[in-house]
N, CA, C and O atoms as CSV, one atom per row, in Angstrom:
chain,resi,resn,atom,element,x,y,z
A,1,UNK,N,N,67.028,31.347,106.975
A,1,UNK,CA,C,65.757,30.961,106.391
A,1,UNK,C,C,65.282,29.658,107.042
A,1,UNK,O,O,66.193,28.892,107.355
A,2,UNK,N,N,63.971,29.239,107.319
A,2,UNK,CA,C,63.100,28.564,107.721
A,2,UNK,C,C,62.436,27.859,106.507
A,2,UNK,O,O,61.671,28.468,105.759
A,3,UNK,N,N,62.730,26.667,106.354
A,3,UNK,CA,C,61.722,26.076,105.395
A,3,UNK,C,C,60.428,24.797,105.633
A,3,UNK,O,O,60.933,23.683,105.493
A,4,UNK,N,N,59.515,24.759,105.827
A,4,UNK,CA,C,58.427,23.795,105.745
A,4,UNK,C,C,57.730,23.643,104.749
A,4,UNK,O,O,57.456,24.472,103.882
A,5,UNK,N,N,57.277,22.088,104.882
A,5,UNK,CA,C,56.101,21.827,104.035
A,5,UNK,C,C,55.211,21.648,104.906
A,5,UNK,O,O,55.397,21.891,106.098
A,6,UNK,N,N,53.701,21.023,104.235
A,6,UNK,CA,C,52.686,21.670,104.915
A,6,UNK,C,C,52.382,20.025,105.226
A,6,UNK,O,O,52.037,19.618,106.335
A,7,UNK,N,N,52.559,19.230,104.132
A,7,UNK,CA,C,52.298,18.135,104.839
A,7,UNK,C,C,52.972,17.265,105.654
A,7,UNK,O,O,52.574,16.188,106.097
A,8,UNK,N,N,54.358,17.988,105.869
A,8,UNK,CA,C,54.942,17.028,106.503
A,8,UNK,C,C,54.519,17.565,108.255
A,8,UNK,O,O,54.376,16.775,109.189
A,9,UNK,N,N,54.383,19.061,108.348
A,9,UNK,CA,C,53.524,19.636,109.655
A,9,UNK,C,C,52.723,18.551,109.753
A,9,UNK,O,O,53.073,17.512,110.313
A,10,UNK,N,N,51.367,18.777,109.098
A,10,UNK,CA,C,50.335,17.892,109.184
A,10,UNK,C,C,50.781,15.949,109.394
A,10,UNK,O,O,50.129,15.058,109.940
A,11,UNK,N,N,51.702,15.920,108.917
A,11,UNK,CA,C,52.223,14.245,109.762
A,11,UNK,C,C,52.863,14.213,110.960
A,11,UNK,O,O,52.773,13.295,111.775
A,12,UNK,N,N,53.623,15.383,111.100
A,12,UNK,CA,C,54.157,15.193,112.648
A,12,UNK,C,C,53.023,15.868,113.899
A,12,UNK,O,O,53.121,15.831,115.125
A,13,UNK,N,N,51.824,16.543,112.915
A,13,UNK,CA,C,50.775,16.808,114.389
A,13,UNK,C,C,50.203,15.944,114.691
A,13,UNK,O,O,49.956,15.894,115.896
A,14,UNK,N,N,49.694,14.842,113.845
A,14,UNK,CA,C,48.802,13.515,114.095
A,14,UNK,C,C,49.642,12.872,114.381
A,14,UNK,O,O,49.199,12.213,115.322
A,15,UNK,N,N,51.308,12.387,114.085
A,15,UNK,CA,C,51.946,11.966,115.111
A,15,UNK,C,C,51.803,11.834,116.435
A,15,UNK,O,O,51.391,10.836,117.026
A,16,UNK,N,N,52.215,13.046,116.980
A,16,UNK,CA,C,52.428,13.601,117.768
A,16,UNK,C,C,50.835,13.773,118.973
A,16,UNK,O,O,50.727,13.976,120.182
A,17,UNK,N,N,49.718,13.535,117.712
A,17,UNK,CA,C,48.296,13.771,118.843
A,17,UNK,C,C,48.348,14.890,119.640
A,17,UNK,O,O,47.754,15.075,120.702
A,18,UNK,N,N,49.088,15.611,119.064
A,18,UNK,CA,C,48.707,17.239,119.860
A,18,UNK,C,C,48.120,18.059,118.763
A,18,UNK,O,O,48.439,18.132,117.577
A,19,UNK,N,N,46.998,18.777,119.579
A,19,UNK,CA,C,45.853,19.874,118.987
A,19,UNK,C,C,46.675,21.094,118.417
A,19,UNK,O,O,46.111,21.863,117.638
A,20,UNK,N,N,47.720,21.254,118.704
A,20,UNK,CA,C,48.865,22.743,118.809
A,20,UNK,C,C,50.168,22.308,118.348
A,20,UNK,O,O,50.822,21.725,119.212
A,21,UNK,N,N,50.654,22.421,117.349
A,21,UNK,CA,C,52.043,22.349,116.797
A,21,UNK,C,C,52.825,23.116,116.184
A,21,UNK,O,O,53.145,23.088,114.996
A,22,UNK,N,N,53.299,24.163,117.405
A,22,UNK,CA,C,54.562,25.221,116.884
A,22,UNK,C,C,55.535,24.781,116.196
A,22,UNK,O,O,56.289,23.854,116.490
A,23,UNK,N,N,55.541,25.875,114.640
A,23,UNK,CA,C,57.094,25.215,114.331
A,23,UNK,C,C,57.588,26.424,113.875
A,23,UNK,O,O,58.224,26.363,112.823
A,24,UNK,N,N,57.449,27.597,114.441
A,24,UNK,CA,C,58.326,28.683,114.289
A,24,UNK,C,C,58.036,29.771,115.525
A,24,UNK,O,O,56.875,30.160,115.654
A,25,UNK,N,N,58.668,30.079,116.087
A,25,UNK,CA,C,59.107,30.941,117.548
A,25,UNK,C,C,60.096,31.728,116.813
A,25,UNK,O,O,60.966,31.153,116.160
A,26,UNK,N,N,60.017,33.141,116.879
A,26,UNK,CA,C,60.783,34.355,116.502
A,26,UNK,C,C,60.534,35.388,117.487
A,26,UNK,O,O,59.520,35.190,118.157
A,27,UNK,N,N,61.222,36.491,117.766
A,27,UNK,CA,C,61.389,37.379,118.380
A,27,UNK,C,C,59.842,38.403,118.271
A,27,UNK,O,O,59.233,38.823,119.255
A,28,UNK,N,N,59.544,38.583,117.161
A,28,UNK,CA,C,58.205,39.133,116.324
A,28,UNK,C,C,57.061,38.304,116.230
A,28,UNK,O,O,55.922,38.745,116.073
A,29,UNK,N,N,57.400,36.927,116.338
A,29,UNK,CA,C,55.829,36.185,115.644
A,29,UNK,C,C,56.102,34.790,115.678
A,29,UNK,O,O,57.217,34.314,115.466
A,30,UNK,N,N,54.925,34.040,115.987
A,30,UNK,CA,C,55.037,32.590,116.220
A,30,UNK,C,C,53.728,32.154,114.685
A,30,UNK,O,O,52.826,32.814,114.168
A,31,UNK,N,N,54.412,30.384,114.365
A,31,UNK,CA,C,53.272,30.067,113.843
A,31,UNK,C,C,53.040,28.474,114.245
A,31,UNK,O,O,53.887,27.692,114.676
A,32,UNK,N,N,51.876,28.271,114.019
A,32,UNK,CA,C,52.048,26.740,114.309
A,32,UNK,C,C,50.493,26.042,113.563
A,32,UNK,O,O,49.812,26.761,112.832
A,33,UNK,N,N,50.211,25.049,113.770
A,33,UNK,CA,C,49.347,24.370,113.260
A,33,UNK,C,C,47.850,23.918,114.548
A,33,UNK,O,O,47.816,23.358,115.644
A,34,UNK,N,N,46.863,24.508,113.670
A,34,UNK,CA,C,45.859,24.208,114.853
A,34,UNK,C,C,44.425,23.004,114.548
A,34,UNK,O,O,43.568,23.143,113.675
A,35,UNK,N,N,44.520,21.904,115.517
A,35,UNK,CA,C,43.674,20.805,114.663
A,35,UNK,C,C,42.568,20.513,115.825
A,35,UNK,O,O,42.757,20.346,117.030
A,36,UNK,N,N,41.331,20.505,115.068
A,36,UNK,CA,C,40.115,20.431,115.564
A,36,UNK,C,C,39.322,18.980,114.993
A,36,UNK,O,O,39.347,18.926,113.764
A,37,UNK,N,N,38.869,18.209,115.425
A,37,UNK,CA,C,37.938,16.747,114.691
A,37,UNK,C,C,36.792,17.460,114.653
A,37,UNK,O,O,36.413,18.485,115.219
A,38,UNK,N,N,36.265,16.634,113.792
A,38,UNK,CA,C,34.568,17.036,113.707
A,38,UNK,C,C,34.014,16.912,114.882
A,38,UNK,O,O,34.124,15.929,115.615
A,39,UNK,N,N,33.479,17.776,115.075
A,39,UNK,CA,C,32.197,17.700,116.214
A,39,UNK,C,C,32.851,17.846,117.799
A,39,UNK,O,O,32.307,17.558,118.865
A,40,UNK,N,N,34.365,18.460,117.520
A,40,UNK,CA,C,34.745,18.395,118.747
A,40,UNK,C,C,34.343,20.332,119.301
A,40,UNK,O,O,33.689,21.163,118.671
A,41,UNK,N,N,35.052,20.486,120.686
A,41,UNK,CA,C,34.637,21.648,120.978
A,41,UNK,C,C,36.334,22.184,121.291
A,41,UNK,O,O,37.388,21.684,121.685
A,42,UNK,N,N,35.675,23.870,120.716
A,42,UNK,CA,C,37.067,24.745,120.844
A,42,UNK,C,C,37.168,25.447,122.224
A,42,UNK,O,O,36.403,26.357,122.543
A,43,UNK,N,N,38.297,24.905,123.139
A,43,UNK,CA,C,38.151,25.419,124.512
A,43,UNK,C,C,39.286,26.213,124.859
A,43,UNK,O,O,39.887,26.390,125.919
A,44,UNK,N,N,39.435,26.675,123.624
A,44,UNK,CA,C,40.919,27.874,123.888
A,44,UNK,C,C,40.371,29.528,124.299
A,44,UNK,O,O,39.360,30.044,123.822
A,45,UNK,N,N,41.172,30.091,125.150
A,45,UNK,CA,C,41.093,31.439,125.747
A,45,UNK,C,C,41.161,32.470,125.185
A,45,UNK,O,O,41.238,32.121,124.007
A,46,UNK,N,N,41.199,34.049,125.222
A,46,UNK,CA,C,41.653,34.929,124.335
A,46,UNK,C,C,42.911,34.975,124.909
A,46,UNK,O,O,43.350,34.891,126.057
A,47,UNK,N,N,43.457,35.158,123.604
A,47,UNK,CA,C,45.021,35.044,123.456
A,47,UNK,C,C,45.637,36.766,124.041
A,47,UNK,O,O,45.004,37.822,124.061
A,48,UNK,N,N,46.992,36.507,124.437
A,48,UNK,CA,C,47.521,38.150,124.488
A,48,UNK,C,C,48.178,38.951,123.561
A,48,UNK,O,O,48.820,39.973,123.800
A,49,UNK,N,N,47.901,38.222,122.085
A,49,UNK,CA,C,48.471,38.372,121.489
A,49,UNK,C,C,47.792,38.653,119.494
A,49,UNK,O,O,47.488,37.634,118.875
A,50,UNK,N,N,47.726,39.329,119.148
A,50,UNK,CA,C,47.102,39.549,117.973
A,50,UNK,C,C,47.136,37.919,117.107
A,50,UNK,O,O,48.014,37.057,117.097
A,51,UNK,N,N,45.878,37.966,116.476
A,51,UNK,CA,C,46.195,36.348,115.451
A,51,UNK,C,C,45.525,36.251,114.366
A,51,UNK,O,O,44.437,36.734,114.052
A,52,UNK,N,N,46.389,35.461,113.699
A,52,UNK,CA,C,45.764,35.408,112.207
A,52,UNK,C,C,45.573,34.143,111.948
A,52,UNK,O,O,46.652,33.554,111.881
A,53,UNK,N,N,44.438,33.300,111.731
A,53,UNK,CA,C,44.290,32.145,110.953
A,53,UNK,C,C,44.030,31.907,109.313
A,53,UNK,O,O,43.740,32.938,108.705
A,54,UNK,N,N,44.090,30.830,108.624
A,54,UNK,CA,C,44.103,30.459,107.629
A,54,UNK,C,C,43.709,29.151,107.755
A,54,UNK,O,O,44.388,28.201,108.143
A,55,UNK,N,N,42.369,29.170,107.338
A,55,UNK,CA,C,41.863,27.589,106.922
A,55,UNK,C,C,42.885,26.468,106.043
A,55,UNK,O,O,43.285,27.102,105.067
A,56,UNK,N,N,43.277,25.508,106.019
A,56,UNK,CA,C,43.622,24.393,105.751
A,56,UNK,C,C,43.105,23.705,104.963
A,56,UNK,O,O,43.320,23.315,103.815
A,57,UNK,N,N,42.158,23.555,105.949
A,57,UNK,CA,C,41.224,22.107,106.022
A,57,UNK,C,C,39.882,22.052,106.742
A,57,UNK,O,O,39.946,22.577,107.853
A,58,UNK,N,N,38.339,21.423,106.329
A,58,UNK,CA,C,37.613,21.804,106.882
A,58,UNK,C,C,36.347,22.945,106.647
A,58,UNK,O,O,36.295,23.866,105.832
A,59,UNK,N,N,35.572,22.613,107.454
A,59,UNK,CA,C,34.457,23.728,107.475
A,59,UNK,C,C,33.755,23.590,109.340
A,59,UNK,O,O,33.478,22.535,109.911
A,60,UNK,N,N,33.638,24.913,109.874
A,60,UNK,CA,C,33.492,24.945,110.693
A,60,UNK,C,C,32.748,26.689,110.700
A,60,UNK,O,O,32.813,27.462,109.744
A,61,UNK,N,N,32.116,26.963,111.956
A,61,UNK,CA,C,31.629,28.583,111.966
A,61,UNK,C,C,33.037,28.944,113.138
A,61,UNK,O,O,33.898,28.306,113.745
A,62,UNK,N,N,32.570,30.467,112.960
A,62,UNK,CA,C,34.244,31.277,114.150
A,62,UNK,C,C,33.239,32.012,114.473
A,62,UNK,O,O,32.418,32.435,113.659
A,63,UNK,N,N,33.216,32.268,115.945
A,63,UNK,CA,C,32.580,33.185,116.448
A,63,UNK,C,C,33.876,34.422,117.405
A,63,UNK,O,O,34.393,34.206,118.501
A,64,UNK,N,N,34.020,35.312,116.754
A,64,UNK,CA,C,34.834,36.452,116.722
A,64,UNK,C,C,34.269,37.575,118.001
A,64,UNK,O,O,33.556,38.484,117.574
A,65,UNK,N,N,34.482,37.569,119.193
A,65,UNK,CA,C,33.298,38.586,120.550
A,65,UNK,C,C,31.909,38.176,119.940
A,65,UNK,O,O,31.442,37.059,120.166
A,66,UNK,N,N,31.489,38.773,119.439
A,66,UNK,CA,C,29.524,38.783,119.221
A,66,UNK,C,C,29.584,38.779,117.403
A,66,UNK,O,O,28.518,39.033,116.841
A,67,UNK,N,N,30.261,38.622,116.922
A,67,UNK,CA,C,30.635,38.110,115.404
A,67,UNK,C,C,30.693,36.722,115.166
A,67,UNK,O,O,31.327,36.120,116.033
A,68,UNK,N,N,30.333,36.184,114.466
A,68,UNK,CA,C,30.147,34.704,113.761
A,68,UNK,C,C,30.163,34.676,112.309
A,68,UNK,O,O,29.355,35.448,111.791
A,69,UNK,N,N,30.909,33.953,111.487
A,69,UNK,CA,C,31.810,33.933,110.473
A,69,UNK,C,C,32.103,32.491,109.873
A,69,UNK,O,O,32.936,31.681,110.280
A,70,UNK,N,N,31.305,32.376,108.911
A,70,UNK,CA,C,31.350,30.639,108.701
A,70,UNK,C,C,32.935,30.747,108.029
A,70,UNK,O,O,33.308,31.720,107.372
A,71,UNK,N,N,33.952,29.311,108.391
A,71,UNK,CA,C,35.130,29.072,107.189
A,71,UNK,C,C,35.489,27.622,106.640
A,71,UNK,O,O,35.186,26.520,107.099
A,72,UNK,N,N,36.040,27.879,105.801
A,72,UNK,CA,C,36.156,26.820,104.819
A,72,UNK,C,C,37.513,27.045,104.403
A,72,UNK,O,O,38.039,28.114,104.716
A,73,UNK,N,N,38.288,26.016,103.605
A,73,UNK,CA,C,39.759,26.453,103.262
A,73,UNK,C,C,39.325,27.306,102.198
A,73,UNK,O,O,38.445,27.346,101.338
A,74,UNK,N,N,40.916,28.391,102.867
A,74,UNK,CA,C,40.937,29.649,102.021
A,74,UNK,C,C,41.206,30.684,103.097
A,74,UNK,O,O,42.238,31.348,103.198
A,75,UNK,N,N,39.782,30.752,104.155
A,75,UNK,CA,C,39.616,31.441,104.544
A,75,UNK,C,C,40.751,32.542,105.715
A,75,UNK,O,O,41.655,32.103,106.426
A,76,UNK,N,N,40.516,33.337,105.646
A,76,UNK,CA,C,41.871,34.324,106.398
A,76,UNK,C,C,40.926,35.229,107.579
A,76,UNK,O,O,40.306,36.251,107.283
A,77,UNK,N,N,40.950,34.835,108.474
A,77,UNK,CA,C,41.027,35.703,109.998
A,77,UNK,C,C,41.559,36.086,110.452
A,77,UNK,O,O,42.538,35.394,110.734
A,78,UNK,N,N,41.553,37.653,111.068
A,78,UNK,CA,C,42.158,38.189,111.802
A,78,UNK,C,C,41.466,38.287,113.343
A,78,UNK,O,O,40.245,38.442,113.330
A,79,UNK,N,N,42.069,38.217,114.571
A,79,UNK,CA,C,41.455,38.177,115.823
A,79,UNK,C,C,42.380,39.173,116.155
A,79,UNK,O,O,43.569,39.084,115.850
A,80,UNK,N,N,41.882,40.145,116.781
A,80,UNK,CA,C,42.862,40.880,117.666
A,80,UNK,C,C,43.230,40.487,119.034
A,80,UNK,O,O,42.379,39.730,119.499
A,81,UNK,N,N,44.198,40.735,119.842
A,81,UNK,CA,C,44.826,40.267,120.793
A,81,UNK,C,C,43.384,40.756,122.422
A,81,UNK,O,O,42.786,41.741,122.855
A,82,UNK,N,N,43.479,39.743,122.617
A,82,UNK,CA,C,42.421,39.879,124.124
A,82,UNK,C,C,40.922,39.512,123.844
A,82,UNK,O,O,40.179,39.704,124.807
A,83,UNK,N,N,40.368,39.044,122.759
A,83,UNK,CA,C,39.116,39.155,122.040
A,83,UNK,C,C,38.870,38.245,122.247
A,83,UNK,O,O,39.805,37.453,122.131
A,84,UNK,N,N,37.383,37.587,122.735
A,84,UNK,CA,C,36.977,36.459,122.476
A,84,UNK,C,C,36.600,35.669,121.565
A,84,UNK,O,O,35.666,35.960,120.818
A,85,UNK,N,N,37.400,34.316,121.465
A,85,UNK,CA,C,36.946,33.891,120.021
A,85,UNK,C,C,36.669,32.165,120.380
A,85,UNK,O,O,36.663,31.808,121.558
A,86,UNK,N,N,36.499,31.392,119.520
A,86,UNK,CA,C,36.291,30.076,119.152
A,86,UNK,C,C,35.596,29.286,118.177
A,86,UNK,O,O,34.496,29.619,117.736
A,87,UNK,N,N,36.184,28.291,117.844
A,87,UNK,CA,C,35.509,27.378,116.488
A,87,UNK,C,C,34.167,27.122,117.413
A,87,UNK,O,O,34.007,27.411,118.599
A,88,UNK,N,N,33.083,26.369,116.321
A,88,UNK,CA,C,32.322,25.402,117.055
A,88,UNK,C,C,31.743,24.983,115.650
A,88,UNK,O,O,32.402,25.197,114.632
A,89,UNK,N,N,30.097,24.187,115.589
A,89,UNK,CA,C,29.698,23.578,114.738
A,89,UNK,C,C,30.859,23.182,114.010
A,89,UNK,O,O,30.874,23.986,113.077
A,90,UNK,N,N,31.802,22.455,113.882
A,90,UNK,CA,C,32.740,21.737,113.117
A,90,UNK,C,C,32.158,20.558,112.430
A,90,UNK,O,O,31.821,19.441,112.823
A,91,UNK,N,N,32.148,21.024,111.535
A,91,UNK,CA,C,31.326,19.614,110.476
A,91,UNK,C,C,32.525,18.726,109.536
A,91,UNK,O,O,32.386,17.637,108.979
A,92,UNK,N,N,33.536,19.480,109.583
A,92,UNK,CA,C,34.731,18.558,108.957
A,92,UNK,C,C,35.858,19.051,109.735
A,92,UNK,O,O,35.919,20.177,110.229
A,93,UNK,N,N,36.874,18.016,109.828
A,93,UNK,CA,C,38.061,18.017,110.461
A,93,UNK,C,C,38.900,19.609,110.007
A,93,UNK,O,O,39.102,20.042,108.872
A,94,UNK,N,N,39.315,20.313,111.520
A,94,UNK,CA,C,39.935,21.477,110.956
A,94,UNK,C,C,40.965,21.183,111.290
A,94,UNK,O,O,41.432,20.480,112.186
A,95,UNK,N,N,41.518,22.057,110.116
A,95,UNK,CA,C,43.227,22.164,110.389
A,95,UNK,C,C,43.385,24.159,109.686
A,95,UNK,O,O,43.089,24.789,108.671
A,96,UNK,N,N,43.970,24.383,110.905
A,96,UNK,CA,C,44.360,26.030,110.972
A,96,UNK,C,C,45.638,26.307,111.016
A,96,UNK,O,O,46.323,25.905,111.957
A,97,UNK,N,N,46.122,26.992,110.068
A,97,UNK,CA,C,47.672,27.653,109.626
A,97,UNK,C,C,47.525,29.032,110.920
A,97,UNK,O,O,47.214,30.164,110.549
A,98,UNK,N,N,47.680,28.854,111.774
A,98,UNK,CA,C,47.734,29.915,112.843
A,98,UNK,C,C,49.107,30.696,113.094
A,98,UNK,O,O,50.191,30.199,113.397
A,99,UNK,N,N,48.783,32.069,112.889
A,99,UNK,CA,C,50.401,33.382,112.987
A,99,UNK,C,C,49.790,34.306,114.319
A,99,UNK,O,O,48.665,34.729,114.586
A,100,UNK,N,N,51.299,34.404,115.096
A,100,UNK,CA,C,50.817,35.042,116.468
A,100,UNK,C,C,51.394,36.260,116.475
A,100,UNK,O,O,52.274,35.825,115.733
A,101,UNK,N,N,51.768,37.588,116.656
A,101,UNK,CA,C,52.345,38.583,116.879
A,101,UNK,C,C,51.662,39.558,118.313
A,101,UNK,O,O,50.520,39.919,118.598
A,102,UNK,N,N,53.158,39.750,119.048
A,102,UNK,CA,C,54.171,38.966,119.506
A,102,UNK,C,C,53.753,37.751,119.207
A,102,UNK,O,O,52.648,37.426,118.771
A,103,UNK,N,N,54.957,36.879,119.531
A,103,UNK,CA,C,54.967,35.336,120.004
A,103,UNK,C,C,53.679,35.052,120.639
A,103,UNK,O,O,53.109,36.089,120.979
A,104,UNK,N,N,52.976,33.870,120.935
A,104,UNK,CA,C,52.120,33.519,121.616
A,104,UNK,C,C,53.033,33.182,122.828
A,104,UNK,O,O,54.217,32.848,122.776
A,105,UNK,N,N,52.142,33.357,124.089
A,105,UNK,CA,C,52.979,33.075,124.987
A,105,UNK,C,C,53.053,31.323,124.970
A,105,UNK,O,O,52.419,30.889,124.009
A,106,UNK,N,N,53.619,30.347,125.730
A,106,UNK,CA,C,53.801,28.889,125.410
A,106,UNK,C,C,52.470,28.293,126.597
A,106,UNK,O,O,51.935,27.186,126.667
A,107,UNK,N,N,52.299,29.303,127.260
A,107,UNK,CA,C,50.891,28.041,128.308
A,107,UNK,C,C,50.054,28.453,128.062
A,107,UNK,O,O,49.354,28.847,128.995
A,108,UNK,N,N,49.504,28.663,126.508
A,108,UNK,CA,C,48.015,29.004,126.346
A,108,UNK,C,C,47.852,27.912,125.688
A,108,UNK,O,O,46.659,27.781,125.414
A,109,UNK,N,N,48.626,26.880,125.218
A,109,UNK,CA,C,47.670,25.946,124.515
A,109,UNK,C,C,47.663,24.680,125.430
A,109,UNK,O,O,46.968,23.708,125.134
């Protein structure tokens, strides 16, 4: 068994000043923590890999291929693997509970 809390993630990513903070790598599925500032821009790729987010923290729109999708905490996305996606209009600091299946590969972030 694997145990975390959520805020202690959230202290070692602002630690740490990285946008991307894996803290589980499994054979099946990765998860990690994904952090955006207000007003910054999302310059991540389509992934090879199916993904699920979960708002945190924040309000921002997701634009999903030609889909756009306002979120707020709570919210649950699914992206399928190869799809184009990205945050933008970020009006409050995001923080994303991000699950990868497979694993994400490690040089996409």
């Amino acid at each position: 068994m694997q145990h975390f809390e959520i805020e202690h993630l959230i202290t070692e990513q602002i630690e740490t000043k990285k946008p991307y903070l894996e803290f589980i790598r499994e054979s099946s599925m990765s998860m990690g923590l994904y952090f955006l500032a207000e007003g910054s821009k999302d310059f991540q790729r389509p992934h090879n890999e199916d993904e699920v987010y979960y708002i945190l923290t924040g309000h921002a729109m997701l634009q999903v291929a030609d889909e756009v999708q306002p979120v707020q905490p709570g919210s649950i996305i699914f992206v399928p693997a190869r799809i184009p996606h990205h945050f933008f209009n970020i009006v409050e600091d995001l923080t994303t509970l991000v699950f990868f299946a497979p694993p994400e590969q490690p040089t996409e972030h």
